[in-house]
BALOBA-1460 file (C-alpha; in Angstrom, 3 decimals):
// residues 339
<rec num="1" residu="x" x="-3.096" y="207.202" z="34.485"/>
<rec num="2" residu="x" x="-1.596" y="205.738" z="31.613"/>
<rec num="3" residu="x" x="-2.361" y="206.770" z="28.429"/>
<rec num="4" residu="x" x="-0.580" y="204.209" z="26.243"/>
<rec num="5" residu="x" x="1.324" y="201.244" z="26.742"/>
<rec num="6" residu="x" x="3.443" y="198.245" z="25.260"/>
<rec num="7" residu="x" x="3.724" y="194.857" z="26.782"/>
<rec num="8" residu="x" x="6.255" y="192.313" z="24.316"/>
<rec num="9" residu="x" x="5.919" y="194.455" z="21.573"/>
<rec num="10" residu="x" x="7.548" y="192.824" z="18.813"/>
<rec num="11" residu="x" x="8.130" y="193.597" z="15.094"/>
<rec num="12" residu="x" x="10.028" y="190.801" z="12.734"/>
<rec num="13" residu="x" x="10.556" y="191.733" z="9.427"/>
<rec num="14" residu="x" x="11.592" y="188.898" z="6.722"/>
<rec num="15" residu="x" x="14.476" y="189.345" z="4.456"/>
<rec num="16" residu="x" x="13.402" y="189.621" z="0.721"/>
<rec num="17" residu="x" x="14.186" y="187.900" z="-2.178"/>
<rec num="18" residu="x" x="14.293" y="184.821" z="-0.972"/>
<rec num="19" residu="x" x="12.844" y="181.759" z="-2.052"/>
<rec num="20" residu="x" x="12.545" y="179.326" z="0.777"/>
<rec num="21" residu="x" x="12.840" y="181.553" z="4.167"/>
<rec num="22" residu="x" x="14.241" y="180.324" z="7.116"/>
<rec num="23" residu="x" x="14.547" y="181.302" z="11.110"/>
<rec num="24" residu="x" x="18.176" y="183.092" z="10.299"/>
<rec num="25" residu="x" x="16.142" y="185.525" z="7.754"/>
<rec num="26" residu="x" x="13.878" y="186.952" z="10.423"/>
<rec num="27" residu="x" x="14.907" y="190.508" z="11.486"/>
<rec num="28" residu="x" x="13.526" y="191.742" z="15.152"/>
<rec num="29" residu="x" x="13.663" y="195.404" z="14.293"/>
<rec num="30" residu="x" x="11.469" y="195.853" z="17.615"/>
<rec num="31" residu="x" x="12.296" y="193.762" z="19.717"/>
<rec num="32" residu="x" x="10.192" y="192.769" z="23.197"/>
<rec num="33" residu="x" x="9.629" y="196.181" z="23.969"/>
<rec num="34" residu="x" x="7.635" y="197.235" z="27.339"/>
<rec num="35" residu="x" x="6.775" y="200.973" z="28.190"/>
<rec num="36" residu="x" x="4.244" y="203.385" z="28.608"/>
<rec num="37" residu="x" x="3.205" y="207.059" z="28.418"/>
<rec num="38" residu="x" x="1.316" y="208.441" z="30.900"/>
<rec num="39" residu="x" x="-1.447" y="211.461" z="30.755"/>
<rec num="40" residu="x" x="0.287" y="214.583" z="30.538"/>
<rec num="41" residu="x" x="3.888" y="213.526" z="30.011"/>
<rec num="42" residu="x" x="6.735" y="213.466" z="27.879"/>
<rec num="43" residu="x" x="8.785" y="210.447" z="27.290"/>
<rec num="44" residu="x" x="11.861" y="211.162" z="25.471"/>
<rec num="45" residu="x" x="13.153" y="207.547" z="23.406"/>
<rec num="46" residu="x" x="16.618" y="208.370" z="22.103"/>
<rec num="47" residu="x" x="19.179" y="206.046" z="20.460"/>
<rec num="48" residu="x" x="21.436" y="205.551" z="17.067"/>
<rec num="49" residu="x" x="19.548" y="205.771" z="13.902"/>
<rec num="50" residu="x" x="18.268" y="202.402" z="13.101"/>
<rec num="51" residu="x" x="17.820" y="201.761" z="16.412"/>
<rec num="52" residu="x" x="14.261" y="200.685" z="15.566"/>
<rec num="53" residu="x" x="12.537" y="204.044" z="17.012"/>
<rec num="54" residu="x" x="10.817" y="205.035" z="13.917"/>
<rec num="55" residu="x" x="9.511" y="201.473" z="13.329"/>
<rec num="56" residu="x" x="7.718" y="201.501" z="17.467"/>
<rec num="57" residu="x" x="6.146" y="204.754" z="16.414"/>
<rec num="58" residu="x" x="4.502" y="203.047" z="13.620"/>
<rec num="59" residu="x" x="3.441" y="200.442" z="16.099"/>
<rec num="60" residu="x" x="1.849" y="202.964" z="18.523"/>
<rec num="61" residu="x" x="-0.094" y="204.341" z="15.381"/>
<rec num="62" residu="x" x="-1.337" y="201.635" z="13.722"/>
<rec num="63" residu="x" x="0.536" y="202.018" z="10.989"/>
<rec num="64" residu="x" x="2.438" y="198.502" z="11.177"/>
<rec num="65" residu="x" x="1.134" y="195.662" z="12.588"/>
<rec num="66" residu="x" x="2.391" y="194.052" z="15.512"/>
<rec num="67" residu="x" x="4.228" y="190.491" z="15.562"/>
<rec num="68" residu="x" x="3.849" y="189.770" z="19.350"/>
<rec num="69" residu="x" x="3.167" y="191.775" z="21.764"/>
<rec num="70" residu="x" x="0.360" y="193.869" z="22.899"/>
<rec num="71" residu="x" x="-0.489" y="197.353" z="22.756"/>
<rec num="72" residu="x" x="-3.027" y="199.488" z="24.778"/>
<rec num="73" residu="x" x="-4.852" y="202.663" z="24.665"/>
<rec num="74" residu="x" x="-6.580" y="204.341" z="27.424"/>
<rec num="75" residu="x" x="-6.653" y="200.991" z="29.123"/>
<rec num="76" residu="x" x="-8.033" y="199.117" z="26.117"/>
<rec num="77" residu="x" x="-5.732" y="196.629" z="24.131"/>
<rec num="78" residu="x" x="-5.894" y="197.707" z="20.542"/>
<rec num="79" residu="x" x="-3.588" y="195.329" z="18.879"/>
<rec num="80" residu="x" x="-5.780" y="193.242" z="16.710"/>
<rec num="81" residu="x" x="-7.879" y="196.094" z="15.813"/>
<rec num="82" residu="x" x="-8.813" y="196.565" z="12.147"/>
<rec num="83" residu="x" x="-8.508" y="199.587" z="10.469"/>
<rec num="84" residu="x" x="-11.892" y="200.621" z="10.437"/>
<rec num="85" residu="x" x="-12.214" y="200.213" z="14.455"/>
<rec num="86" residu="x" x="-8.686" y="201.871" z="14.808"/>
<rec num="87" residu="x" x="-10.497" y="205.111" z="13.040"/>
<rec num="88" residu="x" x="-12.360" y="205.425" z="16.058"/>
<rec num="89" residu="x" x="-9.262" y="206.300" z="18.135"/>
<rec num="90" residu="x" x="-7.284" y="207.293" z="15.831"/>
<rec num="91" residu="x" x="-7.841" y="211.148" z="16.125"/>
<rec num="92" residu="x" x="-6.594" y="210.975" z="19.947"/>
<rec num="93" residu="x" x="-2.949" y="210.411" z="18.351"/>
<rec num="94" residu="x" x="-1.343" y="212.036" z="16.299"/>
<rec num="95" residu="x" x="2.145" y="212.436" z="14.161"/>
<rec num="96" residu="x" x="4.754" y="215.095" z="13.910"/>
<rec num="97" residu="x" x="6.706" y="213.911" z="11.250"/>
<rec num="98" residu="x" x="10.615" y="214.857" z="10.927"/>
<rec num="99" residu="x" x="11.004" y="216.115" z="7.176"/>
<rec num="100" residu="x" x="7.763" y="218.821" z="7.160"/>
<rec num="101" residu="x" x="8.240" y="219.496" z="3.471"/>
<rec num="102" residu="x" x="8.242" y="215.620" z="1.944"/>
<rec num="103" residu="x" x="4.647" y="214.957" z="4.163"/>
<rec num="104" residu="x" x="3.216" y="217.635" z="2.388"/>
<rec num="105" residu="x" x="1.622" y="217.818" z="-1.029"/>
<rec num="106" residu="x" x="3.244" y="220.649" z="-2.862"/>
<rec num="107" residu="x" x="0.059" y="221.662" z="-4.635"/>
<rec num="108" residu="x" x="-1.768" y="222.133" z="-1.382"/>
<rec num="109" residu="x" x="-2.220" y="225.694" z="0.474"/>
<rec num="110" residu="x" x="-1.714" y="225.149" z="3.734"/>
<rec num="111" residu="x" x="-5.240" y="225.938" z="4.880"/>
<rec num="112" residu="x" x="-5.762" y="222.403" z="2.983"/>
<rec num="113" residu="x" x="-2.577" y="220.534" z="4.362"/>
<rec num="114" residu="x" x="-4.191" y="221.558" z="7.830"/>
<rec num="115" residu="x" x="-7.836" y="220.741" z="7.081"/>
<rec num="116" residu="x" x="-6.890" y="217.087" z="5.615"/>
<rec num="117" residu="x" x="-7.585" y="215.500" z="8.849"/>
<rec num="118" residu="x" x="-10.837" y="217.338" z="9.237"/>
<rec num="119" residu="x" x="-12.309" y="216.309" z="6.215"/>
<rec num="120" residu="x" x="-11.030" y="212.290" z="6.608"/>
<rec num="121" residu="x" x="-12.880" y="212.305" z="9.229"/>
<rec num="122" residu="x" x="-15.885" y="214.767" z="7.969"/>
<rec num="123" residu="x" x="-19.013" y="216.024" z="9.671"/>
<rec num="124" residu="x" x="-18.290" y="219.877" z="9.814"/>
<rec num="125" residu="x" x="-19.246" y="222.397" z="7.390"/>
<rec num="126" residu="x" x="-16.585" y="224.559" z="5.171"/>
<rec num="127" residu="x" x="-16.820" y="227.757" z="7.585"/>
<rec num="128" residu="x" x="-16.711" y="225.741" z="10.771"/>
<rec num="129" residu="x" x="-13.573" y="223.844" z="9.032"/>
<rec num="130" residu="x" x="-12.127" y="227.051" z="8.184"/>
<rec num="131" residu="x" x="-12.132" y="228.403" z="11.856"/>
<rec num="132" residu="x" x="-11.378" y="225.279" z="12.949"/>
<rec num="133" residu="x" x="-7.816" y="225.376" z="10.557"/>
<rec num="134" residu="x" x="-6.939" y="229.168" z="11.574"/>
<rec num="135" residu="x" x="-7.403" y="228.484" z="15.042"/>
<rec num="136" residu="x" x="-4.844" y="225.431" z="14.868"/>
<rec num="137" residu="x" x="-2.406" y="227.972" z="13.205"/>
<rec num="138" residu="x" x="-3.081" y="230.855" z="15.665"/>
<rec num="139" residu="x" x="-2.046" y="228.247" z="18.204"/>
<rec num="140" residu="x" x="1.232" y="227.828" z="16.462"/>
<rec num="141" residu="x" x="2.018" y="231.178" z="15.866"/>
<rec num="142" residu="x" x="0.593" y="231.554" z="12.556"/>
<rec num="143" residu="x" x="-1.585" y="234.586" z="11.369"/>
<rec num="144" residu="x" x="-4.306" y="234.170" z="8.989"/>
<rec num="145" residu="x" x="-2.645" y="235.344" z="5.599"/>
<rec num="146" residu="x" x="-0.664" y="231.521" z="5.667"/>
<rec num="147" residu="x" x="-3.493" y="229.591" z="5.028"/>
<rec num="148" residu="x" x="-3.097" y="230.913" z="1.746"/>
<rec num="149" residu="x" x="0.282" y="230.164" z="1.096"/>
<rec num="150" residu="x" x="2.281" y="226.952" z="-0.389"/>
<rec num="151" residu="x" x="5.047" y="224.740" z="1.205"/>
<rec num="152" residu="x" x="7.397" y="226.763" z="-0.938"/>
<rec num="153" residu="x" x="6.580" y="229.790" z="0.521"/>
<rec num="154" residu="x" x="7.638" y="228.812" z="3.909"/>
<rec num="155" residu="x" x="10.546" y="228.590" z="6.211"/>
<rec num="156" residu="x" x="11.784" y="225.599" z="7.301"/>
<rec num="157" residu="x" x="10.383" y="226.919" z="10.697"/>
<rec num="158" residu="x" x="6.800" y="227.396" z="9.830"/>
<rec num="159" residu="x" x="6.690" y="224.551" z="8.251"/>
<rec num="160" residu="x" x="7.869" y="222.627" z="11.153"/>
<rec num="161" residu="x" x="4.681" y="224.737" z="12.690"/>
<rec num="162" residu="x" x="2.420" y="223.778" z="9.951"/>
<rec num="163" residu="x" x="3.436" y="220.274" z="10.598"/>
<rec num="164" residu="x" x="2.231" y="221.142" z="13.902"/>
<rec num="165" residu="x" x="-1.071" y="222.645" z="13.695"/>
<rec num="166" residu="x" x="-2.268" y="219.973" z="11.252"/>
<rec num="167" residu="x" x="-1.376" y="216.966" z="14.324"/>
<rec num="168" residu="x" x="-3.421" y="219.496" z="16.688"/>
<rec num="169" residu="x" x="-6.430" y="220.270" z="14.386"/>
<rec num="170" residu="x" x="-8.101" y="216.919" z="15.670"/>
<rec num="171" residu="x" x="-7.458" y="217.893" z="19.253"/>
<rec num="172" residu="x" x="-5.273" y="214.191" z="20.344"/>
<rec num="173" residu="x" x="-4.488" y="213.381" z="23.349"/>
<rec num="174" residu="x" x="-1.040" y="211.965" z="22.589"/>
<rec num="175" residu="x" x="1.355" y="213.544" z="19.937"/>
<rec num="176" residu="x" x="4.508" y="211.062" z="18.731"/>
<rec num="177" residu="x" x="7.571" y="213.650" z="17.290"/>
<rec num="178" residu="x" x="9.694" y="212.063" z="14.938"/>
<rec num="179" residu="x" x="12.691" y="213.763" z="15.029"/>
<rec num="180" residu="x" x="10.771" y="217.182" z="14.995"/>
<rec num="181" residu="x" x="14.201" y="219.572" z="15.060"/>
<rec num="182" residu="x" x="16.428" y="217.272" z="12.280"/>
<rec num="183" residu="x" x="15.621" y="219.878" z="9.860"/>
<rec num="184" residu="x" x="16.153" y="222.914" z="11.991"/>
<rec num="185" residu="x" x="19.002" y="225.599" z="12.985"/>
<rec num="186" residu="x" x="19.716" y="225.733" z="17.115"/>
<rec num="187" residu="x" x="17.560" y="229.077" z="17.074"/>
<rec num="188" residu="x" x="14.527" y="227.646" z="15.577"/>
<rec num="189" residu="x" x="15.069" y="224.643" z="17.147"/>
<rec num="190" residu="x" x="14.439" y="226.075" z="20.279"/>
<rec num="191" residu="x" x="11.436" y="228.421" z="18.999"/>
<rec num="192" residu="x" x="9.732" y="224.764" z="18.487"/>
<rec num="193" residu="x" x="10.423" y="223.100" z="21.571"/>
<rec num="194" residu="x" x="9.738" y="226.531" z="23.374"/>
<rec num="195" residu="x" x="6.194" y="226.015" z="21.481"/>
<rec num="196" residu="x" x="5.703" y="222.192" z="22.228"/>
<rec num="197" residu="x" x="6.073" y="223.000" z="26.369"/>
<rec num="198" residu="x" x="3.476" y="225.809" z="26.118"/>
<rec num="199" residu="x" x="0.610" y="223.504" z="24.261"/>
<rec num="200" residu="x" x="1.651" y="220.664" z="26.551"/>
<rec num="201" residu="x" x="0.289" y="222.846" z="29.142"/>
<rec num="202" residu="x" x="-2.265" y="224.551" z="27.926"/>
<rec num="203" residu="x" x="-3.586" y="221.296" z="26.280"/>
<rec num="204" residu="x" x="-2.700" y="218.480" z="28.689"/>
<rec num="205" residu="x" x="-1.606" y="216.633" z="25.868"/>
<rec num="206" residu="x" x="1.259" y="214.034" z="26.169"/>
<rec num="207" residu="x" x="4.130" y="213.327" z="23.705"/>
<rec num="208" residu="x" x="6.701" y="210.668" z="22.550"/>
<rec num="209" residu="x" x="9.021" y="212.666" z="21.591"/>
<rec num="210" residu="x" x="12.174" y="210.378" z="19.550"/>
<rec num="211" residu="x" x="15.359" y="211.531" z="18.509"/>
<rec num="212" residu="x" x="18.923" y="210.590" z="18.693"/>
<rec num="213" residu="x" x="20.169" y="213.674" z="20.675"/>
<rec num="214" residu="x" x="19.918" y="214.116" z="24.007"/>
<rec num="215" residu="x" x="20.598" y="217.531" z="24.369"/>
<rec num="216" residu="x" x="17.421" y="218.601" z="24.547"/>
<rec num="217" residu="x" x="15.685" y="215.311" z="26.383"/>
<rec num="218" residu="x" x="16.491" y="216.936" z="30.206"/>
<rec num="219" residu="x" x="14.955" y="220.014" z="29.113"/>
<rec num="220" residu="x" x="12.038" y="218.660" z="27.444"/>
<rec num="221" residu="x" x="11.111" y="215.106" z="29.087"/>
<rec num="222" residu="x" x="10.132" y="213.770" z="31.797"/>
<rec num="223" residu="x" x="11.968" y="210.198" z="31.414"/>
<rec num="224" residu="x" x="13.782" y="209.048" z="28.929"/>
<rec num="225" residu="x" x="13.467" y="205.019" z="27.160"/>
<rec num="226" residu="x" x="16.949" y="204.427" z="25.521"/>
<rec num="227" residu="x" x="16.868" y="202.355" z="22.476"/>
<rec num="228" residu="x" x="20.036" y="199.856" z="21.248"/>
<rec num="229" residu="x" x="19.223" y="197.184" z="18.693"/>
<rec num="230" residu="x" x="15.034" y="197.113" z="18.995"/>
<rec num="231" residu="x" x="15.677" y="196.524" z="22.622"/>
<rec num="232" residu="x" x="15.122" y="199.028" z="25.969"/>
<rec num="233" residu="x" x="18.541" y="198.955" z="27.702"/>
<rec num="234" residu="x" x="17.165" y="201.691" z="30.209"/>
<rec num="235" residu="x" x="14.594" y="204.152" z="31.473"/>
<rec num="236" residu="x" x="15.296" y="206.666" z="34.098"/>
<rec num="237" residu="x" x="14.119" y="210.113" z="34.841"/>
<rec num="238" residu="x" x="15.270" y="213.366" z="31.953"/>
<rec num="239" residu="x" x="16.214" y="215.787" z="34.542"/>
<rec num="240" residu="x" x="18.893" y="213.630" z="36.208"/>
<rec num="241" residu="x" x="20.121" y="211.581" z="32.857"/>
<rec num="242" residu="x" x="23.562" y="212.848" z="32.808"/>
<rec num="243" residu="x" x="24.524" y="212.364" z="36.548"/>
<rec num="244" residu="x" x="22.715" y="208.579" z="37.317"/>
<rec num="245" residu="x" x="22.427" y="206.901" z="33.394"/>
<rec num="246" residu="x" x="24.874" y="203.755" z="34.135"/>
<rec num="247" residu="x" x="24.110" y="201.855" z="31.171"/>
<rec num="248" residu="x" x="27.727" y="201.924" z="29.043"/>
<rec num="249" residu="x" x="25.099" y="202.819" z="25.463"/>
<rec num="250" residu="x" x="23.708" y="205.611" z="27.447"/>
<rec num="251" residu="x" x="26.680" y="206.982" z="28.642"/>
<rec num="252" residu="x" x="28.317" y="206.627" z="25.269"/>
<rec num="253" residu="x" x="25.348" y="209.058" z="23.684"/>
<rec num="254" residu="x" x="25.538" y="211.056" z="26.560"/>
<rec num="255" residu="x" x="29.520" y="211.276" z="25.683"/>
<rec num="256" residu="x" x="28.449" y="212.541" z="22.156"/>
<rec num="257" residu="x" x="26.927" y="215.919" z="22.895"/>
<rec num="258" residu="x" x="28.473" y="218.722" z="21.647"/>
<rec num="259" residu="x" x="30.174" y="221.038" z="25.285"/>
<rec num="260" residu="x" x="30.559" y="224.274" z="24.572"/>
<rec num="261" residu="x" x="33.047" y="225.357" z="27.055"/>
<rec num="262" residu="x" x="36.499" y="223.708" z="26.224"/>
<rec num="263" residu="x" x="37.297" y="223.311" z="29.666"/>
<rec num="264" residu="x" x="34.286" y="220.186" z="30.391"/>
<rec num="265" residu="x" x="35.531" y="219.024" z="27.630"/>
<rec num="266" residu="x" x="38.996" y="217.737" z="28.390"/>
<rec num="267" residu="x" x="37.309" y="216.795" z="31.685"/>
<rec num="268" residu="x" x="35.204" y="213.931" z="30.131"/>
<rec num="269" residu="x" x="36.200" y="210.561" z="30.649"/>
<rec num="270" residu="x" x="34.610" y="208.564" z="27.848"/>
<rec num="271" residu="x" x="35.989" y="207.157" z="24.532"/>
<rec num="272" residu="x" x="34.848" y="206.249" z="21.378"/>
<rec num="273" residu="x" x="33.193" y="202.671" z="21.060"/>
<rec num="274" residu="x" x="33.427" y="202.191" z="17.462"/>
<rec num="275" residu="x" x="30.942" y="200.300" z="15.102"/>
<rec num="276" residu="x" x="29.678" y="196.948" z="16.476"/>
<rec num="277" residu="x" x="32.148" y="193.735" z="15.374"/>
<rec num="278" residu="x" x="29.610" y="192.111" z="13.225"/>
<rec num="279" residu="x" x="30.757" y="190.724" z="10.053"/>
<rec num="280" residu="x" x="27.471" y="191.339" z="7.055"/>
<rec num="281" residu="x" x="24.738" y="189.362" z="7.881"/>
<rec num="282" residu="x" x="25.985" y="188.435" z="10.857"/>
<rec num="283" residu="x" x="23.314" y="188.359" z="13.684"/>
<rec num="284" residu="x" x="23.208" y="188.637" z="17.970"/>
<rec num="285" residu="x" x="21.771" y="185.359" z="18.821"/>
<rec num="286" residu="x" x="23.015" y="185.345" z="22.590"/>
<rec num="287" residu="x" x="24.257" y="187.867" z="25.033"/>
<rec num="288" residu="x" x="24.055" y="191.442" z="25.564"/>
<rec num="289" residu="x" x="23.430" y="192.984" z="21.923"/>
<rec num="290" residu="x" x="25.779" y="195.537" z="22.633"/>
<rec num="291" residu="x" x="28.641" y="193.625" z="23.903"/>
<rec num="292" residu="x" x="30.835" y="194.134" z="21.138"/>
<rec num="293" residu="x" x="30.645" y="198.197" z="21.633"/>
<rec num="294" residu="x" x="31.256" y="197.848" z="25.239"/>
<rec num="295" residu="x" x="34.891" y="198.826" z="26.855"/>
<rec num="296" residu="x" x="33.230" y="197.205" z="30.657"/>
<rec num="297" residu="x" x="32.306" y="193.917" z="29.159"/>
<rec num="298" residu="x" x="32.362" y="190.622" z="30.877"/>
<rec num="299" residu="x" x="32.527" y="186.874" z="29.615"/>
<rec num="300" residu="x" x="28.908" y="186.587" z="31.038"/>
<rec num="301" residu="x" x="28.171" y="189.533" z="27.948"/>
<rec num="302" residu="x" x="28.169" y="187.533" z="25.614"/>
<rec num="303" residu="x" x="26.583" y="184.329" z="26.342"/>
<rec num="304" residu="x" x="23.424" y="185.765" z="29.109"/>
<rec num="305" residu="x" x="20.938" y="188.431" z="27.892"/>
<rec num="306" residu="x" x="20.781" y="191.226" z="30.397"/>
<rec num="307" residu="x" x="17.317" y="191.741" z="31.486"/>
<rec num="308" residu="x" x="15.660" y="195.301" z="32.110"/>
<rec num="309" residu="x" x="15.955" y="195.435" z="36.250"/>
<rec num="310" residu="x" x="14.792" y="197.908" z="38.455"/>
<rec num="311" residu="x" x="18.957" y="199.396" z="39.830"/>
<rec num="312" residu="x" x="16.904" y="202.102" z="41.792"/>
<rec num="313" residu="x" x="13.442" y="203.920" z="41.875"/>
<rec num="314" residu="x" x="12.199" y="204.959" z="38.679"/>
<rec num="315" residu="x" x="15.503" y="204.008" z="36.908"/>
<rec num="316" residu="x" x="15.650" y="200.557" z="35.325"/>
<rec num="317" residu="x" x="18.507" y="199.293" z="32.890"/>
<rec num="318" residu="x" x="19.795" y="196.278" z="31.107"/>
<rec num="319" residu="x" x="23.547" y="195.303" z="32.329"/>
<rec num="320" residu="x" x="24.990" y="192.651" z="34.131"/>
<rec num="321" residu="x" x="28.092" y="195.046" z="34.592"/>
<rec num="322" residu="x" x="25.397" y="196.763" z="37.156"/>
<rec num="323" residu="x" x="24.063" y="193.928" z="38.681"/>
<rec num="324" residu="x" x="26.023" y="195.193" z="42.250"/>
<rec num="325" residu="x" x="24.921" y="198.903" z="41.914"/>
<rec num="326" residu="x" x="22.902" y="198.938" z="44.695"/>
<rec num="327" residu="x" x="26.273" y="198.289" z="46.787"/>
<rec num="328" residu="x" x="27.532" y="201.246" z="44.716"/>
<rec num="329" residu="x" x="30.470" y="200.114" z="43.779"/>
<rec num="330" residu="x" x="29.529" y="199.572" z="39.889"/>
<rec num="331" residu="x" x="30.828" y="203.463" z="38.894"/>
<rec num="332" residu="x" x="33.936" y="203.347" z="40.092"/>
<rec num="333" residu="x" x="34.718" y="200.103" z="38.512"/>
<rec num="334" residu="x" x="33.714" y="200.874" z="35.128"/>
<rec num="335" residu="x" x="35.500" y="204.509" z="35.448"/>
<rec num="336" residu="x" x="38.770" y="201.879" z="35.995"/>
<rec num="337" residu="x" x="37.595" y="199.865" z="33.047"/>
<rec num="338" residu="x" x="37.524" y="203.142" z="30.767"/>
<rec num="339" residu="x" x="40.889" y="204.384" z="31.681"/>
């Protein structure tokens, strides 16, 4: 069953300072975007910074208000809703924010940073809050004694926890990570994520869980949304993301992550696609937004949109370079095309 889900979703920001705005000042920073989440999953959405991930998490929360586009809860399209009828769903999703230490108040113990939700949304007494708060932190792997402490006090790690415990305190159904690890060393990094699988399973809870590294999406996710530009230029499932992603923007992140053993390394055929050849202010009005990045592109690039296709079950991309992959004869060309 799906738990959430975007149909269009569009977000078009206008250029300030100016006096008399036109068409060319609009700025899609989400642009048409369709996917869901369903009950119990993780979907991983990875891409560049400024890719416009941040900006669809604000969109799923409530936070920023739709262009076009619709978005749906449990079934129910919430995309008009006020904020005074989003309160009543807002508790069944929830934020992990990347930087721990800027979302809290410095001033606050963090028996209060965790109880803040609680008491927005009142109706418990102080003791029942209380066990309420040091149950959230047991669950993270906190003992009693840090309610009482400050942000400063902490580790980067338990405050990525703390972070943690105050998303869970309402009990939501759907938790969106913002770039949870930025902040953290490889160790505690995977101390988190190690954390994150066991309440996914012990809660059924589901997660959006964005970054820009895909290192740890097959581990973590289920499928993975890849952002370029506002735009979806594929969805296909984590565990086999390095073997079937065709989309040349997927393969190029892919192409990013840090091998440790030297020998895969020299065995990897990709090369650097350099920054997009857009002079300032400069925007895509035609063709595949990523054209100008692409070492496989045709003259049909840059005058046709790609559309997001189905190439083969569960896997769906954007590329008119793939338009024959079902005759499989799409890889070897662009492996020709990169050498």
């Amino acid at each position: 069953m799906r738990l959430i889900e975007t149909e269009g979703l569009t977000k078009v920001y206008q250029r300030e300072g100016r006096w008399f705005p036109s068409a060319n000042d609009a700025m899609p920073v989400v642009d048409r975007v369709s996917l869901h989440v369903d009950k119990g999953e993780t979907l991983g959405l990875v891409g560049e910074s400024g890719s416009g991930k941040s900006t669809l998490a604000r969109l799923l929360l409530g936070l920023e208000t739709a262009t076009e586009g619709h978005l749906l809860f449990g079934g129910e399209d919430v995309t008009r809703w006020g904020f005074k009828r989003l309160r009543t769903i807002r508790s069944r999703m929830q934020m992990v924010f990347q930087n721990s230490y800027s979302s809290f108040d410095p001033l606050f113990t963090v028996e209060r940073i965790v109880g803040e939700p609680l008491s927005s949304y009142g109706g418990m007494a102080a003791l029942e809050r209380r066990r309420v708060i040091l149950e959230s932190l047991d669950m993270v792997g906190l003992e009693a004694p840090y309610a009482k402490r400050y942000p400063h006090e902490l580790s980067g790690g338990q405050l990525q926890r703390v972070n943690i415990a105050r998303a869970l305190v309402l009990q939501p159904e759907l938790l969106i990570c913002d770039e949870p690890f930025s902040s953290l060393d490889f160790k505690l990094r995977r101390q988190i994520l190690t954390l994150l699988e066991e309440l996914k399973v012990r809660f059924g809870l589901s997660y959006l869980y964005i970054t820009h590294d895909l290192s740890s999406v097959s581990r973590f996710c289920d499928r993975v949304a890849v952002m370029y530009k506002g735009q979806i230029v594929e969805t296909l499932p984590a565990a086999r993301i390095a073997e079937e992603a065709i989309h040349p923007y997927t393969r190029s992140l892919l192409d990013a992550v840090p091998v440790q053993d030297p020998r895969l390394r020299r065995s990897r055929t990709g090369r650097p696609f350099g920054e997009p050849a857009l002079s300032q202010g400069e925007r895509v009005t035609q063709g595949c937004r990523f054209c100008s990045r692409c070492p496989a592109a045709m003259p049909v690039c840059f005058t046709v949109e790609p559309v997001l296709e189905t190439k083969r079950p569960s896997h769906q991309a954007a590329c008119h370079f793939y338009a024959n992959e079902a005759e499989g004869k799409a890889s070897q060309t662009f492996q020709i095309v990169k050498e």
